[in-house]
C-alpha positions as CSV (number, residue, x, y, z in Angstrom):
1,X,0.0,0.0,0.0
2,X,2.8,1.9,0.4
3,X,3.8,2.3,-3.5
4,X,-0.2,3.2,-4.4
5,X,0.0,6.4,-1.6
6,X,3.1,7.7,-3.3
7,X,1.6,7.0,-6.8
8,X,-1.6,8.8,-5.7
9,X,0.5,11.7,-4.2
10,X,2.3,11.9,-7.7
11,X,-1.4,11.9,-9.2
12,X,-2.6,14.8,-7.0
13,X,0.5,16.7,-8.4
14,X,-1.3,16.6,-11.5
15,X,-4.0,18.6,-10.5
16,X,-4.6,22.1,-9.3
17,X,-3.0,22.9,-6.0
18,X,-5.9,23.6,-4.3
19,X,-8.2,20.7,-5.2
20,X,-5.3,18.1,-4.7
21,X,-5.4,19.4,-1.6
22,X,-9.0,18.9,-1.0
23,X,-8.9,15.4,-2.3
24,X,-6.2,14.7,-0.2
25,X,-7.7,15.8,3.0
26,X,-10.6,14.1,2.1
27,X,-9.0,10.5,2.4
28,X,-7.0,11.2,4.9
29,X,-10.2,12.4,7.0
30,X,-11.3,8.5,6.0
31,X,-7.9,7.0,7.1
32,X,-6.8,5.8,3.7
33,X,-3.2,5.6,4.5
34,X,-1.0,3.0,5.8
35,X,-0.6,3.4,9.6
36,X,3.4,3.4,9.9
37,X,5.3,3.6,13.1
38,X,5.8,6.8,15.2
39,X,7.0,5.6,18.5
40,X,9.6,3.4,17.3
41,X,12.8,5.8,17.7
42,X,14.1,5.6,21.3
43,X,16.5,8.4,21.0
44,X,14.3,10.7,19.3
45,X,11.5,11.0,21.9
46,X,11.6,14.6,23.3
47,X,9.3,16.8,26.3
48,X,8.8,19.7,24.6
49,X,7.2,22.4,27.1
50,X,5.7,19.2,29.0
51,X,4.3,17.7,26.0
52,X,5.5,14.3,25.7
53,X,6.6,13.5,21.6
54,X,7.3,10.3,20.6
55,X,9.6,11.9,17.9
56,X,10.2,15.6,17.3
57,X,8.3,16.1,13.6
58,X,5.5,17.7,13.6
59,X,3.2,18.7,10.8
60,X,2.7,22.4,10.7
61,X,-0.2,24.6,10.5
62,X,-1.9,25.3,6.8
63,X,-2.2,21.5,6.1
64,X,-5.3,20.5,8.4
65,X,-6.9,23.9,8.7
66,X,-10.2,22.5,10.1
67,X,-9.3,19.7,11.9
68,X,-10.4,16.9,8.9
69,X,-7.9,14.8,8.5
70,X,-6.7,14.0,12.0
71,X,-7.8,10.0,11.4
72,X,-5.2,9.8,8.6
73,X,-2.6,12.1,10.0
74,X,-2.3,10.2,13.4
75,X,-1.4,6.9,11.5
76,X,1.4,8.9,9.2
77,X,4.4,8.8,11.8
78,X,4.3,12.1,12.9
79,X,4.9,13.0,16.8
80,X,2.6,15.4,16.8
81,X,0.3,17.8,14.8
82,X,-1.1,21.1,14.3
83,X,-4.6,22.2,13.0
84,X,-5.3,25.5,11.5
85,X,-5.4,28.7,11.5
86,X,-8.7,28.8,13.3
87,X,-10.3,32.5,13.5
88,X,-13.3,32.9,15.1
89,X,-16.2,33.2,12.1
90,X,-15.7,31.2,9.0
91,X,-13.4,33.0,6.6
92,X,-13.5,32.7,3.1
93,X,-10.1,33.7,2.1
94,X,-8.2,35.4,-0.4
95,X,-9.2,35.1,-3.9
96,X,-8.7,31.9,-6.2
97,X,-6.1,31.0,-7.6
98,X,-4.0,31.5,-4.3
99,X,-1.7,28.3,-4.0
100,X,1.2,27.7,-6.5
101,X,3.4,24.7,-7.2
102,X,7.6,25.7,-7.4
103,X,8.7,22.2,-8.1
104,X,12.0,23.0,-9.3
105,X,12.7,25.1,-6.5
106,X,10.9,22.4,-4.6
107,X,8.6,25.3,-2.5
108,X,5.1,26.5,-2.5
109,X,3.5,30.1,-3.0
110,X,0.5,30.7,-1.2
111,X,-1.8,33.6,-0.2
112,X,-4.8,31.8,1.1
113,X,-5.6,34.4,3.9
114,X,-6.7,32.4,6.5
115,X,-9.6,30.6,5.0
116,X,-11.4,28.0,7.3
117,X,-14.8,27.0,8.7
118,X,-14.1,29.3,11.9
119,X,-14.3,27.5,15.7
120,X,-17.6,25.9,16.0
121,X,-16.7,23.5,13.2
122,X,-13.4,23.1,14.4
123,X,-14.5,22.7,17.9
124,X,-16.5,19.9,17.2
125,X,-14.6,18.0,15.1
126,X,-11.9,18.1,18.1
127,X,-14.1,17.3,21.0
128,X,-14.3,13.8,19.0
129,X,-10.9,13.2,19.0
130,X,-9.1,9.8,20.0
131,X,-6.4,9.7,22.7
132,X,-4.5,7.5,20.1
133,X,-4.2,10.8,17.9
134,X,-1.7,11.8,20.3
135,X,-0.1,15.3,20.8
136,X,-2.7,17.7,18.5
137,X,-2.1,21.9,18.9
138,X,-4.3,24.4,17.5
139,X,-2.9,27.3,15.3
140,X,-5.4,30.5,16.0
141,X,-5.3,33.4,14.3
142,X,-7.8,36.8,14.1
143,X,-10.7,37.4,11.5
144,X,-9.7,39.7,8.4
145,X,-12.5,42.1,9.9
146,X,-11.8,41.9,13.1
147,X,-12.3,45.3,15.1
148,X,-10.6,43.6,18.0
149,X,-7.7,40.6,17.2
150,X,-6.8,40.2,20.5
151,X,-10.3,39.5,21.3
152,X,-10.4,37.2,18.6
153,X,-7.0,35.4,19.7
154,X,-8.7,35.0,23.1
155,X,-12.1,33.7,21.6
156,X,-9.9,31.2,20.3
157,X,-8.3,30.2,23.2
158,X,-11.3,30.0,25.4
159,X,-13.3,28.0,23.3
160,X,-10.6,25.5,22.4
161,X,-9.0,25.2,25.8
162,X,-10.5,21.9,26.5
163,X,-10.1,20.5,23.0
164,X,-6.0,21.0,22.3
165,X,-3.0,19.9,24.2
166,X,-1.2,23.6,23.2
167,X,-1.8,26.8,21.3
168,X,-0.1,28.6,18.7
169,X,-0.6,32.2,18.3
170,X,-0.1,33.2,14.5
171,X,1.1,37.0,14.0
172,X,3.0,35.9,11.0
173,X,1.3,35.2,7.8
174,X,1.7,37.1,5.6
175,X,-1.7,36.9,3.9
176,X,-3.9,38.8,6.2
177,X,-3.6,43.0,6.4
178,X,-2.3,44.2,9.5
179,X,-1.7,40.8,11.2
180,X,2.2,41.1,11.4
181,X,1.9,44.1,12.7
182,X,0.9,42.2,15.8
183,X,4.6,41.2,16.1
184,X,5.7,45.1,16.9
185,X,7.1,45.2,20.6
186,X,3.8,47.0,22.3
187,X,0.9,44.9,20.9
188,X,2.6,41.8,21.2
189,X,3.3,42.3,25.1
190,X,-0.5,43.2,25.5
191,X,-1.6,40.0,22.4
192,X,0.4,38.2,24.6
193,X,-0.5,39.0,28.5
194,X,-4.0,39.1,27.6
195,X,-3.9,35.1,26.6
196,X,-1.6,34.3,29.4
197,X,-3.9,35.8,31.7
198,X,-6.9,34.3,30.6
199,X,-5.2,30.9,30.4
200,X,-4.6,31.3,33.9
201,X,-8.4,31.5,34.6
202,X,-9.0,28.6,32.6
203,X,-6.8,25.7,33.8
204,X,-8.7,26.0,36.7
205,X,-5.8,25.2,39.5
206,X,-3.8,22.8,37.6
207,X,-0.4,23.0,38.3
208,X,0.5,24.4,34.7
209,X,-1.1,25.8,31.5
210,X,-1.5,24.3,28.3
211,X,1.5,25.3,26.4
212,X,1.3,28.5,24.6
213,X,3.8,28.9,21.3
214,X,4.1,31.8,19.3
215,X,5.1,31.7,15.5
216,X,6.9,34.5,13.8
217,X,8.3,35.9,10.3
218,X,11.3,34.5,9.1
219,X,11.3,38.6,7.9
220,X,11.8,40.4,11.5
221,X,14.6,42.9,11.1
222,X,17.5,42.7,13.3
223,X,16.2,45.2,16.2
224,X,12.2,43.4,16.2
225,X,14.1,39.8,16.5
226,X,15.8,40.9,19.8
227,X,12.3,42.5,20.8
228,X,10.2,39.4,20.1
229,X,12.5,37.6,22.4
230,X,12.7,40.1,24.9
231,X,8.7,39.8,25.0
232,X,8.8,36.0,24.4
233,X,10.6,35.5,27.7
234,X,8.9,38.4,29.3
235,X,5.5,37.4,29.0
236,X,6.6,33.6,29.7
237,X,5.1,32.1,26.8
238,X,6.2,28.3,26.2
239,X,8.4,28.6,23.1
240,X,8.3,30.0,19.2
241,X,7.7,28.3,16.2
242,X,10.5,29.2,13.9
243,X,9.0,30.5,11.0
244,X,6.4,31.0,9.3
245,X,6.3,32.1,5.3
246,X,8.6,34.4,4.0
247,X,7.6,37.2,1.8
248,X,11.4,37.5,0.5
249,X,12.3,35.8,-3.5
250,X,15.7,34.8,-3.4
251,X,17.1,35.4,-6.5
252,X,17.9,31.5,-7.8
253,X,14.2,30.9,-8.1
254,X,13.8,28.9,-11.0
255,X,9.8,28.7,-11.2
256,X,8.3,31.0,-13.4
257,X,5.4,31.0,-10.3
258,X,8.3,32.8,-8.1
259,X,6.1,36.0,-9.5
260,X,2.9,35.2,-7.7
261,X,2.5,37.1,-4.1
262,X,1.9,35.4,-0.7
263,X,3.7,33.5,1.4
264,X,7.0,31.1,0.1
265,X,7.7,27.9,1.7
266,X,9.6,24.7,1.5
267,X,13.0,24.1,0.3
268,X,14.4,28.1,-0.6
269,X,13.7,29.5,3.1
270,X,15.7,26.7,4.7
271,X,18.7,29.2,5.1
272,X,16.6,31.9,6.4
273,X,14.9,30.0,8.8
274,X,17.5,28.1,10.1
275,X,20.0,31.0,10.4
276,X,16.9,32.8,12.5
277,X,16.6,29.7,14.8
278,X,20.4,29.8,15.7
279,X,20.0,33.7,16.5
280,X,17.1,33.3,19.0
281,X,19.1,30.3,20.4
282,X,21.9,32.3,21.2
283,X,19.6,34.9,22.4
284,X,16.8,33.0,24.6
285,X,17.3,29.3,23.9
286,X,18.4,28.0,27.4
287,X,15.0,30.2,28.6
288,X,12.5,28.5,26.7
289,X,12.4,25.5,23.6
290,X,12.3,27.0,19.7
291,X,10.4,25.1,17.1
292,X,11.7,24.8,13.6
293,X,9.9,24.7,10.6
294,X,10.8,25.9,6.9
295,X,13.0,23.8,4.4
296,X,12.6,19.9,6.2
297,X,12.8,17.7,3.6
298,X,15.2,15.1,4.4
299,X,17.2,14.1,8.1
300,X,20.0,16.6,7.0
301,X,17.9,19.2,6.9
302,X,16.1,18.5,10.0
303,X,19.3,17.5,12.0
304,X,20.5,20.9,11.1
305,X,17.6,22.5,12.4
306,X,17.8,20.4,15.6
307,X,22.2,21.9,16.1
308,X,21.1,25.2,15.2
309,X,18.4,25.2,18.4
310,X,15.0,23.5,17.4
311,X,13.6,21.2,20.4
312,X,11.1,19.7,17.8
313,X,10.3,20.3,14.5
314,X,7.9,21.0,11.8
315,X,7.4,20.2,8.5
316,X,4.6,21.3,5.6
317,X,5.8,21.5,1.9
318,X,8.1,18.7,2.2
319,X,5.3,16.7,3.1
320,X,3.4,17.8,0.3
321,X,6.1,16.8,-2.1
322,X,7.4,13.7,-0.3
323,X,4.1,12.6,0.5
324,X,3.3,10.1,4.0
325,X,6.3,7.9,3.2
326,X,9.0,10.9,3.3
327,X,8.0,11.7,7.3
328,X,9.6,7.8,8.8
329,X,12.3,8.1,6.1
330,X,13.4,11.2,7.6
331,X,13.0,10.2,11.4
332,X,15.1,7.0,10.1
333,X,17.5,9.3,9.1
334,X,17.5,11.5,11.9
335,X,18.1,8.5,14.3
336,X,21.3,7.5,12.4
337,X,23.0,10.9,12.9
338,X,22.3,10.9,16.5
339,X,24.3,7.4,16.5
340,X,26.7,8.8,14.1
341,X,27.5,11.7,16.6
342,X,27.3,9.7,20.0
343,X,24.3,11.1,20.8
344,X,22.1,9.7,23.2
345,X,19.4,11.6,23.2
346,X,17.4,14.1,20.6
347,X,18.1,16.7,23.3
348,X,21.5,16.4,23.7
349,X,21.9,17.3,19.7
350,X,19.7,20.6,20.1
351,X,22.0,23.5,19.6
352,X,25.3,21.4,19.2
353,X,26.2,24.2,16.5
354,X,25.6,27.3,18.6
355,X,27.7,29.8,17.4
356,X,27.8,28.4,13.9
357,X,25.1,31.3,12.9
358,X,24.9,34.7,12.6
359,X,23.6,36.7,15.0
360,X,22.0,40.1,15.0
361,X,23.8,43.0,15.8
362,X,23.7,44.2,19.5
363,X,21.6,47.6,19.7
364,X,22.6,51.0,20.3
């Protein structure tokens, strides 16, 4: 069964982006893949932020937006997973077409804008989760109109609270007006404390919080990197989710798609992302665990991310090029380089190449 997924993810390549996607999420909503192992990699089990990962990959946010697919998804390999961006009222999105193939360059173009069902269909969908699903976060964002996002952030929160194992608050897309603004010093201290404050009303005297993750730009200038971290461990939150889309064409795009505005992903912002990871590592990484996501395709890549600072990983377009079979291939992978290096342990790995990256100038 194995060969007839990866034919039928070379099929759906066949097809416009966005209806592939559809299809696909559509049998993996009826569990028609191949369950494959996810717990079978001793040294690669991690606690990230008190969640206990079998293995470190995790799929990112923009796959599952409405929480569909989770039957398939569990049985893939993955340690854990991410639904969304959930906003608050049903969202539409940005105008079709809005996803584009860069198969040469191996990367994705996308300026979908948020579009999903909204909470209600979300929330229901996860209150009839399995426990076998494992580790599952929720990615939630603020409606295009919103007069108030961080109202919308905490609408999110308190209506999902019971449903998720961890939050992550998006401020980074780049597809919805405004919304990386919320990444500027002063609103993200008050985004922030607002959500930690109600989180603190609703775990209702448990001895911690569900985890709380922010995810940023790959595109913060020097002086707004040290001030997202600066708020980051201010506020407390649980760790960031390094990064999300990049709005930035490197210049050896081959794809004549490179044109197309949105969001680019996948193999090109490897660099960038993992250059970023190694700069907030040096900056806050013994304070609180990092999150990598942006160019995993393969165990290089991934170990890479893991000694430049990543507790745990994420992964999105590779997926969508290396379909269900490429996520244990890479864990496999992973595993050997641990070996390779006399590692015991993921965590011993995680930022073994501080120092190899370049960090942002001190400010004046």
């Amino acid at each position: 069964m194995g060969d007839y997924v990866q034919m039928l993810t070379a099929a759906l390549h066949c097809l416009d982006p966005e209806r592939a996607h559809r299809l696909a999420i559509r049998g993996l909503g009826m569990g028609l893949v191949p369950r494959r192992r996810k717990d079978g990699w001793a040294k690669l089990s991690t606690d990230l932020a008190g969640l206990k990962l079998p293995n470190p990959l995790g799929l990112a946010a923009g796959f599952d937006k409405n929480a569909e697919a989770i039957v398939g998804l569990a049985k893939v390999g993955f340690g854990w997973l991410e639904v969304g961006t959930i906003t608050p009222k049903l969202q539409t999105g940005n105008p079709k077409p809005r996803i584009f193939r860069l198969p040469t360059d191996r990367a994705l173009i996308n300026r979908l804008g948020f579009n999903n069902q909204g909470l209600d269909a979300a929330a229901r969908r996860l209150a009839q989760r399995n426990p076998d699903h494992g580790v599952i976060g929720a990615n939630i964002g603020a409606n295009r109109d919103a007069e108030d996002p961080i109202k919308d952030y905490v609408t999110c929160l308190d209506r999902l609270y019971p449903l998720a194992d961890y939050f992550t608050i998006n401020v980074s897309s780049p597809n919805t007006p405004g919304l990386r603004d919320l990444q500027g010093k002063e609103r993200l201290t008050r985004l922030l404390a607002a959500l930690i404050e109600r989180r603190a009303t609703l775990q209702r005297g448990s001895a911690s919080g569900k985890p709380l993750f922010l995810k940023i730009a790959p595109d913060l200038a020097p002086d707004d990197e040290i001030d997202v971290a600066e708020v980051a461990h201010g506020q407390e939150i649980d760790g960031l989710i390094i990064a999300n889309t990049t709005l930035d064409r490197p210049d050896h795009l081959r794809d004549s798609a490179k044109s197309e505005t949105g969001g680019l992903s996948g193999r090109p912002v490897f660099q960038r992302s993992t250059a970023q990871i190694g700069r907030f590592y040096d900056m806050i990484g013994s304070k609180l665990p990092l999150i990598g996501v942006g160019g995993v395709e393969s165990g290089e890549t991934a170990y890479a991310k893991i000694k430049a600072g990543a507790s745990a990983l994420q992964i999105y377009t590779g997926f969508i090029y290396g379909g269900p079979g490429l996520i244990p291939t890479i864990l496999d992978d992973l595993d050997r380089r641990l070996v390779t290096d006399g590692f015991s342990a993921l965590k011993e790995a995680v930022g073994s190449a501080s120092g190899d990256n370049s960090s942002p100038p001190a400010r004046e």
